[in-house]
N, C-alpha and C positions, 0 to 999 in steps of 0.2 A: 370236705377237707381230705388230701392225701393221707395216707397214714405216716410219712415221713416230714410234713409239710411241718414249718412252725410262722402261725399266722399271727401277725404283730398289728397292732393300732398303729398312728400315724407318728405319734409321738416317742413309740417305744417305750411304754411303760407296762403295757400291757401287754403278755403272748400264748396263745394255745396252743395246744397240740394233743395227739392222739397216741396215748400207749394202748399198745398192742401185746396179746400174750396172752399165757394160757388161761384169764378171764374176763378175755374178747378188749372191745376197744373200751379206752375211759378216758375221757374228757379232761386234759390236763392244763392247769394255768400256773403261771409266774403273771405276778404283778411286781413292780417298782416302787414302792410307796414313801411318799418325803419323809421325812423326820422334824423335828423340834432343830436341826441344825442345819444350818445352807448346806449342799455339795453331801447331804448324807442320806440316802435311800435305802430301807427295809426290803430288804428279796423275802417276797412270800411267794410260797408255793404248794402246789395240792391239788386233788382234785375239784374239779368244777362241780361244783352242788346241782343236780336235774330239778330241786324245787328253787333252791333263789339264786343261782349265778352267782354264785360266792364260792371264793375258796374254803374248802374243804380240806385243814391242814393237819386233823389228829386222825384219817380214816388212813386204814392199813391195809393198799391195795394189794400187794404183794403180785403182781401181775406177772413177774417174773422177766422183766426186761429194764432191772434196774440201769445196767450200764448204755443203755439207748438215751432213758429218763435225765441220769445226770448229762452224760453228752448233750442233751437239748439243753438243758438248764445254762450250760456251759456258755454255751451257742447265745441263748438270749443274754447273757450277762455281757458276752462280749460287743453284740448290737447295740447293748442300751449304753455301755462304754465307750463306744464309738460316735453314739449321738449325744450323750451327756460327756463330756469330757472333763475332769478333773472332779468328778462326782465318786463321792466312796458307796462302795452299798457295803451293806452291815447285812451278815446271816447267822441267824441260829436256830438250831432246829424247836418243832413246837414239843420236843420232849429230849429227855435226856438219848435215849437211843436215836434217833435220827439226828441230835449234833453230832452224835462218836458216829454217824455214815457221814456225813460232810466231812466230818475230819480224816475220816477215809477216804476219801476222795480226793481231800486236797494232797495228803499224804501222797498216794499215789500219785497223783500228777502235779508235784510239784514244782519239778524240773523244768516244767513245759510252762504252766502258767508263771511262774518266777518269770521269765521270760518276757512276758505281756503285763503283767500285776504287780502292784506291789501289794503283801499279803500281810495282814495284822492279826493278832488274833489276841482275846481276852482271856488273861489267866489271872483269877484270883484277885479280879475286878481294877485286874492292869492291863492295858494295852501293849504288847509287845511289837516288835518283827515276828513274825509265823518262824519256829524253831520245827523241822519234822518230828511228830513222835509227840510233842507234850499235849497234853490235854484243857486244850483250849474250850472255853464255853461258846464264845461266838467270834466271829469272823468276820474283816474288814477287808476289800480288794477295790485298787481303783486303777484304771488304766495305767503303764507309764508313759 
C-alpha cells in the first residue's frame, strides 16, 4: 500500500490507510457500521490491531500526522456518502478527549463541509443543527 493511498472494499464500508510519522507506519481503518436504524451508520475508527484485524479505537498513537489522519477520514466519509446516499453516519469519539478533537475539526472546517453536509450534533441528549463552538457529544453528517 502507498503511503498516501486509502484502500476501500467494494461496498465502501470499509477503508485503510497508512499513517506515517515520527513512529514509522501504522495501520489505520474506518469502518461504516449499520445501526438499530435504516439510513444511520457508526464511523469507527482506529488503528488496525496486528493480532485480530480489529479496530483499535482507545490506543494513543500520537504519530504526529494528525491533520493527514483527519483529512483521510474526511476523504472516506465522503466516498461512503457518495455511495450510500441519504445515509447519516453518527460519530463519537471512544473517549471524552477525542470527541473535543472531532469537534475540533468540525469547528475548523466548517465552512467547507457546511457546503457538502448537513451537520447535527448532540447536546445534552438533543439533536441539534451543529452551532460552531458548543460542545457537542456526538455528531451526525449526511450528504446534501
Amino acid at each position: 500500500m502507498n503511503d498516501n493511498e486509502l484502500k476501500a472494499g467494494q461496498n465502501l464500508t470499509v477503508f485503510e490507510f497508512l499513517s506515517e510519522g515520527q513512529k514509522g507506519k501504522i495501520l489505520k481503518i474506518i469502518q461504516f457500521q449499520p445501526m438499530n436504524l435504516p439510513e444511520l451508520f457508526n464511523l469507527a475508527f482506529g488503528d488496525k490491531s496486528q493480532m485480530s484485524g480489529e479496530i483499535d479505537d482507545l490506543i494513543i498513537t500520537d504519530n504526529g500526522d494528525s491533520e493527514k489522519v483527519l483529512a483521510t477520514v474526511v476523504a472516506a466519509i465522503y466516498a461512503f456518502a457518495d455511495k450510500h446516499p441519504n445515509t447519516w453516519v453518527y460519530a463519537t469519539g471512544s473517549t471524552n478527549a477525542r470527541t473535543r478533537l472531532y469537534r475540533m475539526g468540525i469547528n475548523k472546517y466548517f465552512d467547507i463541509a457546511e457546503a457538502d453536509f448537513e451537520i447535527m450534533g448532540e447536546y445534552n441528549n438533543e439533536w441539534e443543527w451543529f452551532e460552531k463552538g458548543k460542545d457537542y457529544q456526538a455528531f451526525a453528517v449526511r450528504k446534501k
